[in-house]
N, CA, C and O of each residue as an XYZ file, in Angstrom:
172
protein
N     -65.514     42.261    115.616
C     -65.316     43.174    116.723
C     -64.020     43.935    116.488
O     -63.009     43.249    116.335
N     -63.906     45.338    116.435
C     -62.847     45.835    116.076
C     -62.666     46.143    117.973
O     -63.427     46.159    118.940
N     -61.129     46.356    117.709
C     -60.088     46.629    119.124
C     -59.532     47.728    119.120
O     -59.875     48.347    118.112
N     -58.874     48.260    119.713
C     -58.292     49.722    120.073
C     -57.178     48.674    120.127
O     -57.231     47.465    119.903
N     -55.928     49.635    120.563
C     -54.074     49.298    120.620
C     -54.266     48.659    121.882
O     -54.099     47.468    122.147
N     -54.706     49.759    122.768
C     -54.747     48.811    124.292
C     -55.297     47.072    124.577
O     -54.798     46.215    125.306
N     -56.597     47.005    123.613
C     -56.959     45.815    124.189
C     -56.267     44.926    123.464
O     -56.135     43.797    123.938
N     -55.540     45.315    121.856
C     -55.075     44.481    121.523
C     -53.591     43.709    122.085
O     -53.172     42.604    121.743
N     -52.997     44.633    123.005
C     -51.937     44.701    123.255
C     -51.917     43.647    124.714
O     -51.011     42.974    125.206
N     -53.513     43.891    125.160
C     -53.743     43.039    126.422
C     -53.710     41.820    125.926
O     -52.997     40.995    126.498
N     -54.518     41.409    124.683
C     -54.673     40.030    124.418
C     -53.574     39.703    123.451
O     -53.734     38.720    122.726
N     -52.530     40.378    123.360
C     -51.186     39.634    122.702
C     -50.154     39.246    123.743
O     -49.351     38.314    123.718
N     -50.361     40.169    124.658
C     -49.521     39.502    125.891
C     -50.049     38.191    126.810
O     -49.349     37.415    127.461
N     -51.544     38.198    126.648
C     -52.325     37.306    127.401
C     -51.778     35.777    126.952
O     -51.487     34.742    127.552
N     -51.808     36.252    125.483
C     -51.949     34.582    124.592
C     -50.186     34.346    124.839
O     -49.657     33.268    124.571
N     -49.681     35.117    125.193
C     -47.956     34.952    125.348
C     -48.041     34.711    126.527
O     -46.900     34.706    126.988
N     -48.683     34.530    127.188
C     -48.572     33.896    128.605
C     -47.790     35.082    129.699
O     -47.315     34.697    130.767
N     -47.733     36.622    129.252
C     -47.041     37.148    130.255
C     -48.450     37.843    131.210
O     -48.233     38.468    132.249
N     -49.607     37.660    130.774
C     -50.738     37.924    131.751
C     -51.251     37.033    132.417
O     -51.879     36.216    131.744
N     -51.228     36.848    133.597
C     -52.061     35.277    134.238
C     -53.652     35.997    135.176
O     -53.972     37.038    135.748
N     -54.218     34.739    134.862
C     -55.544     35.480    135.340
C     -55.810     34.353    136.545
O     -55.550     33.175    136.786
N     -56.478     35.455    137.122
C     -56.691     34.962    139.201
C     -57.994     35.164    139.348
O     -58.698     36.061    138.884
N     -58.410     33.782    140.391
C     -59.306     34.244    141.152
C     -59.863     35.244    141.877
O     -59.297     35.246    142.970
N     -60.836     36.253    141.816
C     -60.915     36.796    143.124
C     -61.135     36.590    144.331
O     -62.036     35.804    144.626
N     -60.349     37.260    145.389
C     -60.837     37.099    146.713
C     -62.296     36.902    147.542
O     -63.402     37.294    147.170
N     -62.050     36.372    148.442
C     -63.518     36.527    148.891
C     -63.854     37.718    149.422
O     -64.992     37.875    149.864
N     -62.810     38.851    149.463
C     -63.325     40.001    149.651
C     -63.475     41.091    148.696
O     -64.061     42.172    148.635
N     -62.772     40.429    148.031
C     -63.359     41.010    146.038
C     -64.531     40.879    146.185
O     -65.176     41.928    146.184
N     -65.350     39.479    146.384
C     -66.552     38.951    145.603
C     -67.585     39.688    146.859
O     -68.776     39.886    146.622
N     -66.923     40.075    148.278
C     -67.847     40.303    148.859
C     -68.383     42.099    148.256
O     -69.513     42.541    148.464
N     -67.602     42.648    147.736
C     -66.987     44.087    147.820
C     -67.942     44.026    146.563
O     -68.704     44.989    146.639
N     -68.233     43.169    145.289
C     -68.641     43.305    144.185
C     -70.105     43.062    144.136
O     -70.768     43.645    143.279
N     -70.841     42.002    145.243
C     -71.595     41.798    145.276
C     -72.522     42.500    146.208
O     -73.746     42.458    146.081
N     -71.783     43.263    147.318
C     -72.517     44.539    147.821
C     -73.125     45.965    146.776
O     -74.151     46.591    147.042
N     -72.405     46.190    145.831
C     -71.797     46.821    145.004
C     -73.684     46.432    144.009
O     -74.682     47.122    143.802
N     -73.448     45.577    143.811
C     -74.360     45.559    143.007
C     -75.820     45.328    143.438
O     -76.755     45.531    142.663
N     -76.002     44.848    144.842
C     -76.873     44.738    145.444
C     -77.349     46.320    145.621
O     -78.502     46.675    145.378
N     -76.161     47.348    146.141
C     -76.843     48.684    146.275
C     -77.355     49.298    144.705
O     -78.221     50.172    144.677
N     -76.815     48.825    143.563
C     -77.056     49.219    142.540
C     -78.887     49.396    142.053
O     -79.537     50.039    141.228
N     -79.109     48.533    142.989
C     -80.652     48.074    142.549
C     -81.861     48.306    143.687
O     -83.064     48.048    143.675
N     -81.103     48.824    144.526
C     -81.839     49.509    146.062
C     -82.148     50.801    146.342
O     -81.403     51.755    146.569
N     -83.968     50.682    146.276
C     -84.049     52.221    146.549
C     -84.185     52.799    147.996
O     -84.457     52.253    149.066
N     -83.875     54.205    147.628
C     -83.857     54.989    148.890
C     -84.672     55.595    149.418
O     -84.424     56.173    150.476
């Protein structure tokens, strides 16, 4: 898999521990899962 600068730059900071990764909210998950529910709903 080749990378661009950006993603590599995401996953050199990641593995350095200056990126921390989070749960989403339950209003993330509500916001994402509406989201995709309309994705697939016709009109």
């Amino acid at each position: 898999m080749k990378l661009n600068k950006e993603e590599k730059e995401i996953i050199s900071a990641y593995e350095k521990g200056l990126i921390k990764t989070t749960a989403p909210s339950k209003k993330e998950l509500n916001e994402v899962k509406s989201i995709a529910e309309n994705t697939f709903r016709k009109n």
